[in-house]
C-alpha positions as CSV (number, residue, x, y, z in Angstrom):
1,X,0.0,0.0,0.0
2,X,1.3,3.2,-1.0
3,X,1.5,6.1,1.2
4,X,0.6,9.7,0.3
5,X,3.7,11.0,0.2
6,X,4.8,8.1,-2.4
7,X,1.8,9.2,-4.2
8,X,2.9,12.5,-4.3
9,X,6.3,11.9,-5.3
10,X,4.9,9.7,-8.2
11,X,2.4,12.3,-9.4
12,X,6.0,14.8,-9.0
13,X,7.7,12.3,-11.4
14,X,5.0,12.4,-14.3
15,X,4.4,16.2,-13.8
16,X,8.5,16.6,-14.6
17,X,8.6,13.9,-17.0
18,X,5.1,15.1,-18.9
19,X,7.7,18.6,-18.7
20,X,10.6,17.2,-20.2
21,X,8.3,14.3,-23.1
22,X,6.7,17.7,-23.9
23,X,10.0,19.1,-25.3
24,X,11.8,16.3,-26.7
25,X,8.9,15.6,-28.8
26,X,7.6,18.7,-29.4
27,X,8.7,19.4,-32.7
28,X,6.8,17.2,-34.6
29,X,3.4,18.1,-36.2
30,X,1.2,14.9,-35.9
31,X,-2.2,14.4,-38.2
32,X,-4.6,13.5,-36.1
33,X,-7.1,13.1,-38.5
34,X,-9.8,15.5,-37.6
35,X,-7.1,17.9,-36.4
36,X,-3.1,18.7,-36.9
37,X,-1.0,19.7,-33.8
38,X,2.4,18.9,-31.7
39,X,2.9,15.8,-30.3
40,X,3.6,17.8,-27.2
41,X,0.0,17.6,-27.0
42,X,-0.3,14.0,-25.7
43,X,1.9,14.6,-22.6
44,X,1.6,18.4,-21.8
45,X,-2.0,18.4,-20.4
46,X,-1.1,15.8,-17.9
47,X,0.5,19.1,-16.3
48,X,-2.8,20.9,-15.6
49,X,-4.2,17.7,-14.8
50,X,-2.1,16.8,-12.2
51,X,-1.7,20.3,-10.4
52,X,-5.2,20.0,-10.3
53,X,-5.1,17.0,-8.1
54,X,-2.6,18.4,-6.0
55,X,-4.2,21.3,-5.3
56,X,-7.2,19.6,-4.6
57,X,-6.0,17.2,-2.0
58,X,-2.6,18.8,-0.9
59,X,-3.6,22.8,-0.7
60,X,-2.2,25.1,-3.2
61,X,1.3,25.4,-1.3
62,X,2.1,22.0,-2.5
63,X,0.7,22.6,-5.8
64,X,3.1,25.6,-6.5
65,X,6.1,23.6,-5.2
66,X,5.5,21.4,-8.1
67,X,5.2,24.4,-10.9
68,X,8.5,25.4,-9.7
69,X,9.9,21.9,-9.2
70,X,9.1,22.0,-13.3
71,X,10.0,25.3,-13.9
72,X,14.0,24.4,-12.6
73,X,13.5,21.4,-14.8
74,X,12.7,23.0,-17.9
75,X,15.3,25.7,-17.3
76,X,17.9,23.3,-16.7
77,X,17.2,20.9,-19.8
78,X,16.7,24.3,-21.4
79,X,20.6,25.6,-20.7
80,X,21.9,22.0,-21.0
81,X,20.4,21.8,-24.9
82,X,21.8,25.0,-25.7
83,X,25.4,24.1,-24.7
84,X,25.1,20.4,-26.3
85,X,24.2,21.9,-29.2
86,X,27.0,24.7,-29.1
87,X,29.9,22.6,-28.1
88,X,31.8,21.1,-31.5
89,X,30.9,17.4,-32.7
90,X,34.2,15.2,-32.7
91,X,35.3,13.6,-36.0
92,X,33.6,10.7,-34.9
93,X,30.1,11.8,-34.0
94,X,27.8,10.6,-37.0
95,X,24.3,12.9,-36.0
96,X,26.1,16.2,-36.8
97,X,23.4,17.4,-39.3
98,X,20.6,15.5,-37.7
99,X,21.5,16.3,-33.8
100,X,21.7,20.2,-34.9
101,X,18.1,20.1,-36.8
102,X,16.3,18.5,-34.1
103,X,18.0,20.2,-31.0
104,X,18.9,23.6,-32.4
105,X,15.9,25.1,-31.2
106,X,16.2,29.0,-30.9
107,X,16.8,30.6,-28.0
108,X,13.0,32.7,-28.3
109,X,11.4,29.2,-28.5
110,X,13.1,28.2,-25.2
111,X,12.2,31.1,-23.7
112,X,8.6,30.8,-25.0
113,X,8.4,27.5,-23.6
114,X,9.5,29.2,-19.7
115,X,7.4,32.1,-19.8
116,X,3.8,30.2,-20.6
117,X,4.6,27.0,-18.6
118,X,5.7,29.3,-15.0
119,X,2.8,32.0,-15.5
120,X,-0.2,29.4,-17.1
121,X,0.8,27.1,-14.4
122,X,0.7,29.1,-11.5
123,X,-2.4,30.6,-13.3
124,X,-4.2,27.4,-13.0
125,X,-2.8,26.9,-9.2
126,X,-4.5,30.3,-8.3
127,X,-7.7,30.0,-10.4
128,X,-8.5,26.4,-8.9
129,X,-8.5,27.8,-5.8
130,X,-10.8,30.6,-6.5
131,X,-13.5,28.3,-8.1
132,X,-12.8,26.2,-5.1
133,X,-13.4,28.8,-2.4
134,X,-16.4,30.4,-4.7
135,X,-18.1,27.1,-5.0
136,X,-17.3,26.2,-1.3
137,X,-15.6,23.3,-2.1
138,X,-18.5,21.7,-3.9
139,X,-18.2,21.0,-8.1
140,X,-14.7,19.5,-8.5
141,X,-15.6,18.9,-12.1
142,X,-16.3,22.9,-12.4
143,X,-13.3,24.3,-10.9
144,X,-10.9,21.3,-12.9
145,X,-12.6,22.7,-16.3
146,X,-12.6,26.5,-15.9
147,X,-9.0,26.9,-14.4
148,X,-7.5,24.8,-17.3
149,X,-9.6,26.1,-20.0
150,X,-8.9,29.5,-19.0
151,X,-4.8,28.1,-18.4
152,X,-4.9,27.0,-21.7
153,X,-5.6,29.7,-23.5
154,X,-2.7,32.0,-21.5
155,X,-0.2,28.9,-22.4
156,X,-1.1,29.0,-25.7
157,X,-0.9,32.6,-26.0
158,X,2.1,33.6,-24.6
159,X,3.8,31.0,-26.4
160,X,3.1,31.5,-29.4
161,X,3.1,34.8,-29.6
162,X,7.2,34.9,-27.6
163,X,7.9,32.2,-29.9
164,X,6.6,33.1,-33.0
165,X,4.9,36.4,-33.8
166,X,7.6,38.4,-36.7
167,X,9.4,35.2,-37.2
168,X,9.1,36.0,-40.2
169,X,6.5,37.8,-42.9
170,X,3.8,35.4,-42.5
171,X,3.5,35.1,-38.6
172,X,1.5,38.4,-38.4
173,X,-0.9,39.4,-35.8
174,X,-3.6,37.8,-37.7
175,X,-1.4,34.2,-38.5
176,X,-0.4,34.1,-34.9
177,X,-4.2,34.4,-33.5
178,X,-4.9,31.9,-36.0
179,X,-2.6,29.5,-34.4
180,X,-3.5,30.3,-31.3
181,X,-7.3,29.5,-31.2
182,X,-6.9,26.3,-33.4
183,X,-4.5,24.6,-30.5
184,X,-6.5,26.6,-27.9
185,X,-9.8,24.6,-28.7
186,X,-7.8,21.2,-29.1
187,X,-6.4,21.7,-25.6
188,X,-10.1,22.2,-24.2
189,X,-11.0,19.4,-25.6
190,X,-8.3,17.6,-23.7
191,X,-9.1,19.9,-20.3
192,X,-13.2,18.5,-20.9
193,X,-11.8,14.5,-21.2
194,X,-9.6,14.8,-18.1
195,X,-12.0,15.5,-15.6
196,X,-13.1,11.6,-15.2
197,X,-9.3,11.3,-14.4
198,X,-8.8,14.4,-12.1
199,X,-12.0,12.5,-9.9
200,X,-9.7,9.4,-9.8
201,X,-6.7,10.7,-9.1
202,X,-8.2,13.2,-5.8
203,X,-9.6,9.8,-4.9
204,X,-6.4,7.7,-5.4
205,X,-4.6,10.4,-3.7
206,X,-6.9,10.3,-0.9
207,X,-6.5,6.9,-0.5
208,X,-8.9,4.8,2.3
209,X,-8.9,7.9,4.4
210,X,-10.4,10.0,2.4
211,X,-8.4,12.9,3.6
């Protein structure tokens, strides 16, 4: 039987390695048939999802020790890439080309990626707890879907906007809003099928207790 503080540390574990899956695999534009969007978007949610548990069961301190638990990671993995990627291959390195393309990512992207993740996630800390007090603790399924569907949009947002907007010609104002409500409203899609799991994991958290 696990203990809570085991659970904690596992739920710790995915929220940094849902951080880290997120930007390894990012890159890459999947087709998922009825829409087209970063693989990124299979693990980053789990973020949000799992905050949201936290804060539920463990009090918003706890939560916001995780968002900055992540937020070392990502710088960290963030610096480390950039020097990997600076220091010369040897002769006998054979990904030089490949490594570069896939790693090379520029420095506004990285700094995209920091900016939305610290101030959508401690977004989503606060506004769970406001729906929380407002609803007296009643309607976990309300406050789980309105703090990430609002979180979402902030994420989405400010990354794309740091990231992106005068890249070049065709990410103008317009291009970039395009973007942005197009992944915005595949993310709430994902916020409106995780709150099945948010009940479970509160309960799992709980454990026998209930507490």
């Amino acid at each position: 039987m696990l203990t809570k503080e085991q659970k904690t540390n596992i739920l710790l574990g995915l929220f940094v390695g849902s951080i880290v899956a997120a930007n390894l695999i990012g890159l890459k534009i999947a087709d998922f048939k009825i829409f087209q969007a970063s693989v990124g978007i299979l693990v980053f949610p789990l973020t949000f999802l799992i905050t949201d548990i936290v804060s539920e069961v463990l009090g918003k301190k706890k939560a916001k020790e995780f968002v900055y638990v992540g937020l070392v990671t990502l710088v960290f993995i963030s610096l480390i890439t950039l020097l990997a990627v600076k220091l010369p291959f040897a002769e006998r390195s054979f990904v030089k080309d490949d490594y570069t393309k896939i790693f090379g990512t520029s420095l506004r992207i990285f700094l995209a990626s920091i900016l939305a993740f610290l101030f959508s996630q401690l977004h989503d800390v606060w506004a769970f707890h406001f729906w929380k007090k407002t609803t007296k603790g009643r309607a976990l399924w309300l406050r789980n879907n309105l703090s990430t569907i609002i979180t979402q949009f902030i994420d989405t947002t400010l990354f794309m906007f740091v990231a992106f907007y005068r890249a070049n010609d065709k990410f103008t104002i317009f291009y970039v809003f395009s973007l942005i409500l197009a992944y915005w409203l595949v993310k709430v899609l994902f916020a409106l099928g995780d709150t099945p799991f948010c009940y479970l994991g509160v309960k799992w958290l709980k454990g026998k207790s209930g507490e």
